[in-house]
DRENPA-3360 file (N, C-alpha, C; in nm, 2 decimals, always signed):
BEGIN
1 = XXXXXXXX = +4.40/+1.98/+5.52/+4.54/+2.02/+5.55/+4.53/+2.13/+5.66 ~ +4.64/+2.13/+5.78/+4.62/+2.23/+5.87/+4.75/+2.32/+5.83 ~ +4.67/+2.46/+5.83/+4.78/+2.56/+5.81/+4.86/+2.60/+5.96 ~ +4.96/+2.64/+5.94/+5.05/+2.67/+6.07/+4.98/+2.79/+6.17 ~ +4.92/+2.85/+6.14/+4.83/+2.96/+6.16/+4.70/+2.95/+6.20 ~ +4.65/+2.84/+6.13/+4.53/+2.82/+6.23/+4.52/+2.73/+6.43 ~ +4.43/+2.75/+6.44/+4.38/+2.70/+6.58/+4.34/+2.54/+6.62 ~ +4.40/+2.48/+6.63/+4.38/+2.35/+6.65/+4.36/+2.30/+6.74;
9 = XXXXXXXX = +4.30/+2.20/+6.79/+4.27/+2.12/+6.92/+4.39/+1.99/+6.94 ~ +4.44/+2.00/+7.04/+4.52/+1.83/+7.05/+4.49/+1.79/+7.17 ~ +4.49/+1.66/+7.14/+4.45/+1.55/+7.31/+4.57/+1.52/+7.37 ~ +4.59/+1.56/+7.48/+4.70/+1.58/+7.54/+4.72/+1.43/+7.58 ~ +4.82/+1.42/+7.61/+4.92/+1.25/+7.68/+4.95/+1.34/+7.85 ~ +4.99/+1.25/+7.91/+5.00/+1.25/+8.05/+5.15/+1.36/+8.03 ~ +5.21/+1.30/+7.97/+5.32/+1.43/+7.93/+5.29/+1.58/+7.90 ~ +5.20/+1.57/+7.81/+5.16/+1.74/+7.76/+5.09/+1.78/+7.88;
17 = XXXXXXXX = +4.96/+1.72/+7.96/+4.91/+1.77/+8.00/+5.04/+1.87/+8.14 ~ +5.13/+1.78/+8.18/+5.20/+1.87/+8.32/+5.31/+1.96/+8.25 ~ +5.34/+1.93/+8.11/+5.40/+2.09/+8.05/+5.34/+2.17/+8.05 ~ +5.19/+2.17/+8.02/+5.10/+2.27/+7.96/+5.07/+2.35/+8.13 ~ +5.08/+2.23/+8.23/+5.00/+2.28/+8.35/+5.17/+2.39/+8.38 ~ +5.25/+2.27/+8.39/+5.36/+2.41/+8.41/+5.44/+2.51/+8.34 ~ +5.38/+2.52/+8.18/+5.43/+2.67/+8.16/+5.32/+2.75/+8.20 ~ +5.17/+2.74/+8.22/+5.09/+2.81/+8.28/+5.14/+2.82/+8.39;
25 = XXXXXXXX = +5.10/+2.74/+8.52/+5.17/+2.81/+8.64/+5.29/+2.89/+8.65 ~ +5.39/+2.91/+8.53/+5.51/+2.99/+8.53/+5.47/+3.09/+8.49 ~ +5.37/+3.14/+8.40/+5.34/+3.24/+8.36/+5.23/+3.30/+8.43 ~ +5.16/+3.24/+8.53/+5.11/+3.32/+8.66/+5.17/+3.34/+8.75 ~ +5.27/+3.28/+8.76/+5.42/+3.30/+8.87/+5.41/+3.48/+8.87 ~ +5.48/+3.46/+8.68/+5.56/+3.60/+8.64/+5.45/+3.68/+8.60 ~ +5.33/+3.68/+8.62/+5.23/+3.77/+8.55/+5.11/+3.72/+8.67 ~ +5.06/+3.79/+8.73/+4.96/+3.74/+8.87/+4.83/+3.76/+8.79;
33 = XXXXXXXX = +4.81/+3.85/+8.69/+4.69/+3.89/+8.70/+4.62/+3.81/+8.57 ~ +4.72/+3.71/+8.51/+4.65/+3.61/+8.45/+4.59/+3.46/+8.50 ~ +4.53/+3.43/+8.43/+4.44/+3.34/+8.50/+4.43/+3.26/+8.41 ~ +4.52/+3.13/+8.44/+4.54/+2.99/+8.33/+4.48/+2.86/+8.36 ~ +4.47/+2.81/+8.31/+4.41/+2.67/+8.32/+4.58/+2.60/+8.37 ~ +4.53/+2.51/+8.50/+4.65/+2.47/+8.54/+4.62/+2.31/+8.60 ~ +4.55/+2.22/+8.55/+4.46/+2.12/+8.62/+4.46/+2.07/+8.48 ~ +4.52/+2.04/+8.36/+4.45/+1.97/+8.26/+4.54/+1.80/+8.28;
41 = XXXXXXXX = +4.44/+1.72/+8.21/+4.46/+1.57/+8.25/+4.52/+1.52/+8.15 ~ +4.58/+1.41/+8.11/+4.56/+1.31/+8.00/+4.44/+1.29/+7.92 ~ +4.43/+1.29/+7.78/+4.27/+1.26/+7.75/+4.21/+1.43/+7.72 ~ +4.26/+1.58/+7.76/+4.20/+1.66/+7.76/+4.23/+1.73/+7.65 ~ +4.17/+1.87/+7.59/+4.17/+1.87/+7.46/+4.24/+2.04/+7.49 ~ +4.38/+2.01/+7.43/+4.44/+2.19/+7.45/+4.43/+2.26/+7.33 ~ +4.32/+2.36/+7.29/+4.33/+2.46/+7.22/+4.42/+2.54/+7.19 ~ +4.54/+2.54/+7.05/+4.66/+2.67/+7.02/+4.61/+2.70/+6.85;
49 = XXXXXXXX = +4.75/+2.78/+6.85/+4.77/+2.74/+6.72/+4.86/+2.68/+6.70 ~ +4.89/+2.57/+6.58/+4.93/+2.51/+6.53/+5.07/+2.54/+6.53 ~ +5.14/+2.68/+6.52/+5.31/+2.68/+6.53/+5.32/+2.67/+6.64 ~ +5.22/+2.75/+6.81/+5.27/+2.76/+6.94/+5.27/+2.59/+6.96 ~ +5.22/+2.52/+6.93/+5.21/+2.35/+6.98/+5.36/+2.34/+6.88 ~ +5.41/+2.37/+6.76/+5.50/+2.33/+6.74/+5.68/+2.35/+6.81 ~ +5.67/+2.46/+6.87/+5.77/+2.59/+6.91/+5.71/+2.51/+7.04 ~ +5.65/+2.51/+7.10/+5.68/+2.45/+7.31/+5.69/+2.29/+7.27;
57 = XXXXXXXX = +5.65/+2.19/+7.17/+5.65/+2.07/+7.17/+5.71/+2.00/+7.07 ~ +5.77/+2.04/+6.98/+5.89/+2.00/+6.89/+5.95/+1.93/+6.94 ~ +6.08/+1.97/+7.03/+6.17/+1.90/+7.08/+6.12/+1.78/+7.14 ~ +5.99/+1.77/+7.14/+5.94/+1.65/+7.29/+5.90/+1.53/+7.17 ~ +5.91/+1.55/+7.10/+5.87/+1.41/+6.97/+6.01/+1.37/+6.96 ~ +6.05/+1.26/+7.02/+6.22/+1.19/+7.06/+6.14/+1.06/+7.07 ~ +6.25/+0.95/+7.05/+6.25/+0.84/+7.05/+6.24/+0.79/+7.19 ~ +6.21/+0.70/+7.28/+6.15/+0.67/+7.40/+6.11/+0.76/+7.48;
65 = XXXXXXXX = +6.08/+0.87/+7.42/+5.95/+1.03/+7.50/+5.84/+0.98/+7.49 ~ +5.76/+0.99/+7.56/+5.58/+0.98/+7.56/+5.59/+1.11/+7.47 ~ +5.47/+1.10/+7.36/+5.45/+1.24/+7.29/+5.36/+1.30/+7.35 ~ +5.36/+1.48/+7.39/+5.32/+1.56/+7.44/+5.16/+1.49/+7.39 ~ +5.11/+1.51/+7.28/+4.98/+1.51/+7.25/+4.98/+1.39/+7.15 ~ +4.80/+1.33/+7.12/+4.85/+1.24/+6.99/+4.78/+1.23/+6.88 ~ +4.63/+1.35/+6.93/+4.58/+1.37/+6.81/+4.57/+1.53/+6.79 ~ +4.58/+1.58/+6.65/+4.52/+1.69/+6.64/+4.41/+1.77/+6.54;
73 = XXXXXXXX = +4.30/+1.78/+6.54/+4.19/+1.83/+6.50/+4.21/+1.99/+6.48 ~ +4.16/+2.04/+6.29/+4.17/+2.15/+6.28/+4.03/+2.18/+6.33 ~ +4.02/+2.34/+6.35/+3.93/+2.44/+6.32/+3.88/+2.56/+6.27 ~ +3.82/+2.64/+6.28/+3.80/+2.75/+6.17/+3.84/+2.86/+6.20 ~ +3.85/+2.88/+6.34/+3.91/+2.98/+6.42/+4.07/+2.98/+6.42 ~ +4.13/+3.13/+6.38/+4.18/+3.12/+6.36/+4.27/+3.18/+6.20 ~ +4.19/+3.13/+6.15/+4.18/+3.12/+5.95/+4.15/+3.25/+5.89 ~ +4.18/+3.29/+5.80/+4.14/+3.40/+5.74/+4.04/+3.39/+5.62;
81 = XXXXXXXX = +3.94/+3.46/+5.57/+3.84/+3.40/+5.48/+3.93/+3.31/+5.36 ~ +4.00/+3.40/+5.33/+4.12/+3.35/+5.20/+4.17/+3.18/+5.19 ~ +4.17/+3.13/+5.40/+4.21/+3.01/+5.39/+4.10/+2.91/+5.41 ~ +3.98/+2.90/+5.44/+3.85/+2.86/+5.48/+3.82/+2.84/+5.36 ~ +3.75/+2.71/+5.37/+3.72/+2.61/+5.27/+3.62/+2.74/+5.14 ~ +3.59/+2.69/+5.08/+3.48/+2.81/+4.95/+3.34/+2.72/+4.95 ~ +3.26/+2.78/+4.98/+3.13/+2.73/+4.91/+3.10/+2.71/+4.83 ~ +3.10/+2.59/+4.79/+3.03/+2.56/+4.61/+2.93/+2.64/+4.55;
89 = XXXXXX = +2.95/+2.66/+4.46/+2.83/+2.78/+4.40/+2.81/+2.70/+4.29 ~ +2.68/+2.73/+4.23/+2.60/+2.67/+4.15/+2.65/+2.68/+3.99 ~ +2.67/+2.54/+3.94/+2.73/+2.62/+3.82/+2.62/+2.63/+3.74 ~ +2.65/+2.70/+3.64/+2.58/+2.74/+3.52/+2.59/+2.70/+3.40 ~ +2.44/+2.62/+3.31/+2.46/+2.55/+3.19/+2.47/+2.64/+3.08 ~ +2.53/+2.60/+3.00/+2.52/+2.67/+2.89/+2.37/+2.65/+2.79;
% end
């Protein structure tokens, strides 16, 4: 299960990739001294968290839309120990 809070990878569609390229370029427009990735393709894998992909790409899941992205893969980054899987510990016989 992916929590809203963690860091997730999605494979962009030809769609996500020129939103992603152009809210970066707008935000090096309004901020110079950042430095964005502004070149991503179809096929490429955009690292967020899980609510920022929801909040810029919500709206874009519509009926005849290409969807921004089409897979998404959790990761650990992100997570707080509390939500990261537990290590089985050894149980004990009586």
């Amino acid at each position: 299960m992916i929590n809203v809070n963690q860091v997730v990878l999605a494979k962009l569609t030809r769609r996500g990739a020129f939103m992603v390229n152009e809210q970066n370029r707008e935000l090096m427009f309004r901020f110079p001294d950042q430095k964005l990735k502004v070149d991503y393709k179809a096929g490429d894998m955009y690292e967020q968290y899980m609510w920022v992909l929801m909040k810029h790409f919500g709206s874009e899941f519509q009926l005849a839309k290409e969807a921004p992205f089409t897979d998404v893969y959790p990761t650990d980054r992100g997570r707080t120990s509390e939500q990261k899987s537990p290590t089985p510990q050894p149980r004990e016989h009586a």
